[in-house]
Wavefront OBJ file of the C-alpha trace (Angstrom):
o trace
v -77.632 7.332 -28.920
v -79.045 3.769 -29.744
v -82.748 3.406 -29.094
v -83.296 2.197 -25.722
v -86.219 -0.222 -24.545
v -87.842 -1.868 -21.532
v -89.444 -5.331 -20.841
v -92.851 -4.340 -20.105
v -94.062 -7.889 -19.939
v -93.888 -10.351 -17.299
v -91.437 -11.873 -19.069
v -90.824 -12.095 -22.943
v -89.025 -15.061 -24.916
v -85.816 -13.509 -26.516
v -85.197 -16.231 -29.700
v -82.305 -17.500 -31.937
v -84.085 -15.465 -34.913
v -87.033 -13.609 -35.786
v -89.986 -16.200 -35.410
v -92.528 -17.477 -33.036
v -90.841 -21.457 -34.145
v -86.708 -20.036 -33.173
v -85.216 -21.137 -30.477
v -85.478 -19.719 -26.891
v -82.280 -19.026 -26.045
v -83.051 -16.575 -22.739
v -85.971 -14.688 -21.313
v -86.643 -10.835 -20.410
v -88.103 -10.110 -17.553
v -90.542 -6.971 -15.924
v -88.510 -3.724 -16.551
v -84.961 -5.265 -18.208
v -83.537 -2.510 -20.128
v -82.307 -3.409 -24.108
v -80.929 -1.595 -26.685
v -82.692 -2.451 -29.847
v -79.937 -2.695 -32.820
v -82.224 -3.864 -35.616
v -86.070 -4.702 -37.001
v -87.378 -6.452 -39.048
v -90.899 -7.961 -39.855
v -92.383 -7.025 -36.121
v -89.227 -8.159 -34.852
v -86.354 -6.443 -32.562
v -82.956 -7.967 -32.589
v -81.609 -6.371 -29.515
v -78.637 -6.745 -26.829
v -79.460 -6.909 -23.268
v -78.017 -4.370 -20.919
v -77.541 -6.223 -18.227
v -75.110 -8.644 -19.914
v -74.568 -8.045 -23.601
v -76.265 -10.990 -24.322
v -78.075 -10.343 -28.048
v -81.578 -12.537 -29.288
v -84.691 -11.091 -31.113
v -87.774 -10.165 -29.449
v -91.221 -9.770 -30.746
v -91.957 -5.894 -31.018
v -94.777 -5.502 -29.200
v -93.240 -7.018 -25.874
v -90.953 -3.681 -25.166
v -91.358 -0.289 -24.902
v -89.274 1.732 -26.801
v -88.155 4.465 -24.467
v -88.106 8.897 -25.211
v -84.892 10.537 -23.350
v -86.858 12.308 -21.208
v -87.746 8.358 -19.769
v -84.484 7.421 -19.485
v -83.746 9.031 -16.629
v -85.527 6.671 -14.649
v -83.138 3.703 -15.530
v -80.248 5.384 -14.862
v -79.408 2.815 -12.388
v -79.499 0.090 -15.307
v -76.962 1.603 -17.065
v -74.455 2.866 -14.443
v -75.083 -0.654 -12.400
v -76.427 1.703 -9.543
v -78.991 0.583 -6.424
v -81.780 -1.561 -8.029
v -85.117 -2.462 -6.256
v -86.028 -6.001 -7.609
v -89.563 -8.281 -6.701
v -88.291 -11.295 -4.295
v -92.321 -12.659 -4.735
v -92.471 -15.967 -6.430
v -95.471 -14.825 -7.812
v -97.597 -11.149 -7.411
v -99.622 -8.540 -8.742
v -99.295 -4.655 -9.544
v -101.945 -2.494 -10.347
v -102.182 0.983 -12.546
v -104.693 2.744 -13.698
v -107.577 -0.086 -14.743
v -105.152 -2.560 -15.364
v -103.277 -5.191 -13.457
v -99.845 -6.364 -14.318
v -97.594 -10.269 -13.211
v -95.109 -9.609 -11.314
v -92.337 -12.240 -11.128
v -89.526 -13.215 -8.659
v -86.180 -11.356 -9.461
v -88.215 -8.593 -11.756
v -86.762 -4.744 -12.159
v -89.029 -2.209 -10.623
v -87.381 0.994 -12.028
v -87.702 4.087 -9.843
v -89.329 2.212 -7.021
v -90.945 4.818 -4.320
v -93.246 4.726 -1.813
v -94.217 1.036 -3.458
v -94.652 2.702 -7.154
v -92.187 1.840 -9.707
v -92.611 3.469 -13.623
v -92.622 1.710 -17.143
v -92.513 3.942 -19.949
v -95.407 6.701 -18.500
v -97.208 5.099 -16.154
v -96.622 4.334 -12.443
v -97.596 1.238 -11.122
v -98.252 0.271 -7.363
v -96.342 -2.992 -6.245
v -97.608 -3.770 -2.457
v -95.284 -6.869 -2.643
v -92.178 -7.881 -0.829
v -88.705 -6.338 -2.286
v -85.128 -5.889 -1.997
v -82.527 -3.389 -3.246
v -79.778 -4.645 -4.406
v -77.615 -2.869 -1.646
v -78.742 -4.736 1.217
v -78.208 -8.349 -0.214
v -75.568 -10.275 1.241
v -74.285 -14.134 0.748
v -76.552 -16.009 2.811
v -79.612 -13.830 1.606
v -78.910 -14.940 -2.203
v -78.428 -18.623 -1.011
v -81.792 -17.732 1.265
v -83.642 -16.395 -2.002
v -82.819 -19.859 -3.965
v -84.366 -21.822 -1.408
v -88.167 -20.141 -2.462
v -87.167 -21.376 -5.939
v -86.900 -24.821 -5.060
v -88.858 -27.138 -7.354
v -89.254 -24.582 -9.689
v -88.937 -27.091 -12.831
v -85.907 -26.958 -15.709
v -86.526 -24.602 -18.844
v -83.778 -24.026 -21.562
v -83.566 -20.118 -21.525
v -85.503 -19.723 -18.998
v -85.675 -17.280 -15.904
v -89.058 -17.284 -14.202
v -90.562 -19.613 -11.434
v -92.311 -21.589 -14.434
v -88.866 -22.785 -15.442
v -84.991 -22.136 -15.038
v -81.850 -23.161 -17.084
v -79.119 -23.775 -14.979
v -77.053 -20.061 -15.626
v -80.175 -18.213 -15.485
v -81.297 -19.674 -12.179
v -77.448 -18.185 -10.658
v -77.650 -15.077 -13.357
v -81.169 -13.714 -11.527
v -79.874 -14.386 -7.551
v -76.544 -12.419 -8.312
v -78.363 -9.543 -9.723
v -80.387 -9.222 -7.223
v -77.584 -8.551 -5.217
v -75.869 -5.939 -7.851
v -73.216 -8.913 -9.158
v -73.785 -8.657 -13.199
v -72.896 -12.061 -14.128
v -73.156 -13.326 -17.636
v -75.799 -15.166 -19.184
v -74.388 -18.697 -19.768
v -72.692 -20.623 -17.773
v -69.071 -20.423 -19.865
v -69.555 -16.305 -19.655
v -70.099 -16.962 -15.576
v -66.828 -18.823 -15.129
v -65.178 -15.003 -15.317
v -66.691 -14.524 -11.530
v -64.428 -14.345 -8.210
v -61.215 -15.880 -8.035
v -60.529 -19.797 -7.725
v -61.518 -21.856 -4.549
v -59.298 -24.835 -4.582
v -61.973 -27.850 -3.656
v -65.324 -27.957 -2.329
v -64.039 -28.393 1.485
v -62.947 -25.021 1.180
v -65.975 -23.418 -0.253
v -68.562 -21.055 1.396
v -72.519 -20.925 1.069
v -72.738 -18.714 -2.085
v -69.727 -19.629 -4.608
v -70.640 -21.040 -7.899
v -69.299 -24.140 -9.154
v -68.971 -24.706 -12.659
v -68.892 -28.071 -14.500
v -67.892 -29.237 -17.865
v -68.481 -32.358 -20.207
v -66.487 -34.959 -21.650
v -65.093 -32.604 -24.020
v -64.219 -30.042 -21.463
v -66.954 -27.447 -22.525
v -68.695 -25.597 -19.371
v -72.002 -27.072 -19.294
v -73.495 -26.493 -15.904
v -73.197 -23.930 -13.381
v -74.955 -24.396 -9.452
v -73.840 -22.335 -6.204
v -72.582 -23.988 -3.149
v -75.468 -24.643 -0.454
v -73.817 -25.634 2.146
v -70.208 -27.515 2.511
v -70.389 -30.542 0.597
v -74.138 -29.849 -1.073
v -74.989 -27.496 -4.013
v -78.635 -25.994 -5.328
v -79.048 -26.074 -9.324
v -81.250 -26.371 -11.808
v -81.089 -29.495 -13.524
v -85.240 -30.908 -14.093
v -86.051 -29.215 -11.467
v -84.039 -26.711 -8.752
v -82.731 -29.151 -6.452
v -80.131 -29.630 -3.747
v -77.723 -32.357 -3.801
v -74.539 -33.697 -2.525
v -71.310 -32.163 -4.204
v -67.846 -33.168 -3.715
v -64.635 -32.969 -5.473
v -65.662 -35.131 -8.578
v -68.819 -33.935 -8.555
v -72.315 -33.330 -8.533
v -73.872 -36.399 -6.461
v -77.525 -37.191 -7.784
v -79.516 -37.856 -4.256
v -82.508 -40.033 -6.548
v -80.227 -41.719 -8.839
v -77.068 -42.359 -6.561
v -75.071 -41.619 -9.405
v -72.600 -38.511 -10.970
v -74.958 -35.943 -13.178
v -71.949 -33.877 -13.815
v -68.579 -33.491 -13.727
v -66.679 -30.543 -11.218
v -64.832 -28.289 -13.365
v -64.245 -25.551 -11.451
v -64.898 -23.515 -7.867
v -65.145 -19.942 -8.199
v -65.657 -17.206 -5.269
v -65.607 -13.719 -4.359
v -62.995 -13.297 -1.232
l 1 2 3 4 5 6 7 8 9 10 11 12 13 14 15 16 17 18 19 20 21 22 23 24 25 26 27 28 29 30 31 32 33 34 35 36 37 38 39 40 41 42 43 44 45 46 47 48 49 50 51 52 53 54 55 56 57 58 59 60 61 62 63 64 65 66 67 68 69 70 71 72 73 74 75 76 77 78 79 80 81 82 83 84 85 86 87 88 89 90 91 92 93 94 95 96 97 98 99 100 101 102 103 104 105 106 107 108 109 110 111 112 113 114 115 116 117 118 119 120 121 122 123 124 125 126 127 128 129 130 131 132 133 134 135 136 137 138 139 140 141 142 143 144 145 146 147 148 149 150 151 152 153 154 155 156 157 158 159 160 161 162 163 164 165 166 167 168 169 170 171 172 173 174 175 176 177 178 179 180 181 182 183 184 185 186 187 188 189 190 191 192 193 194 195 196 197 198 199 200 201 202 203 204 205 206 207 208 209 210 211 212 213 214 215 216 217 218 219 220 221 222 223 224 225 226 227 228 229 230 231 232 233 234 235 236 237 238 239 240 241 242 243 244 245 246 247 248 249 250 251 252 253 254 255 256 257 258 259 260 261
């Protein structure tokens, strides 16, 4: 078996190559399971369980996991019930030492408000959800706390979203693996023809003058959308379109409507 590591970070930068100056190109987050597949120079080039989606991370910001632990991510790899943070922001606490805890982060064997990295159990006294219980209107619910959060290539915390990771974090939460860029996403549900027809919850894809995907944001409400584009917004949406509400003008061009009924 590969050797198998957790996030045990906040959140970690996962880069374009091994170096502090690459490229972020995604984020990890508390408790994400990776397989590492390489190292070199304190650096882990590693794929992402979740989503197959491969970067390098620096070393030190995962745990590198014994079989014994494994057990306790079982979930992770068999895309079982989850337990995930919905805080925007909170704390947990081991023994002498306290550990951020963001919105949308993996709490692996969560029990009676403990959940384990590695060998130690940390208590979490903060609002969560299991991925079970989560239904349409709760992920469109969820993105409303994230509103305002501002725009961050790669990223996937409150302190900045790209567009795909912002829909990636509220589908997991509810057990749908989606991929991590918006092109991979597209693969989702089956084709809504037009935005009259769409439902609180489907995603809408966009593309650019060349027809590439470039922009993924989930239906609102009929005829308005939340994304992350500068900041996680709501806006008007119709069939050309995403309508920016400040600028009165296009921001990007409807590709695509996809849903899961």
């Amino acid at each position: 078996m590969s050797l198998l590591a957790i996030c045990n970070m906040p959140a970690a930068p996962l880069r374009t190559d091994s170096s502090d100056k690459a490229e972020m190109s995604s984020q990890l987050l508390l408790g994400d399971l990776v397989e590492i597949k390489e190292e070199n120079a304190g650096w882990s080039k590693i794929v992402v369980c979740e989503d197959n989606y491969e970067g390098w991370v620096d070393k030190k910001q995962i745990l590198a996991l014994s079989t014994k632990e494994l057990r306790y991510y079982k979930p992770d790899l068999t895309q079982g019930t989850e337990t995930f943070s919905t805080e925007i922001f909170s704390w947990a606490t081991g023994d002498n030492e306290k550990l951020p805890v963001f919105f949308g982060s993996r709490l692996p064997d969560f029990k009676k408000g403990k959940f384990i990295l590695g060998k130690k159990r940390f208590q979490f006294s903060g609002e969560v959800v299991q991925t079970k219980n989560i239904s349409k209107t709760e992920i469109v619910n969820f993105a409303l706390r994230l509103l305002n959060c501002p725009y961050l290539w790669g990223g996937k915390t409150p302190a900045g979203y790209d567009c795909s990771g912002f829909v990636q974090l509220l589908f997991r939460m509810a057990g749908i693996r989606l991929g991590r860029d918006a092109y991979q996403q597209i693969s989702f549900g089956n084709e809504i023809s037009g935005t009259e027809n769409s439902e609180p919850g489907d995603l809408a894809f966009f593309k650019n003058d060349a027809g590439r995907i470039n922009h993924v944001g989930m239906i609102f409400e009929k005829g308005r959308i939340i994304h992350s584009s500068g900041k996680v917004r709501i806006d008007s949406i119709d069939n050309k379109g995403i309508l920016n509400e400040e600028y009165q003008e296009y921001s990007h061009l409807l590709f695509k409507i996809k849903g899961s009924r």
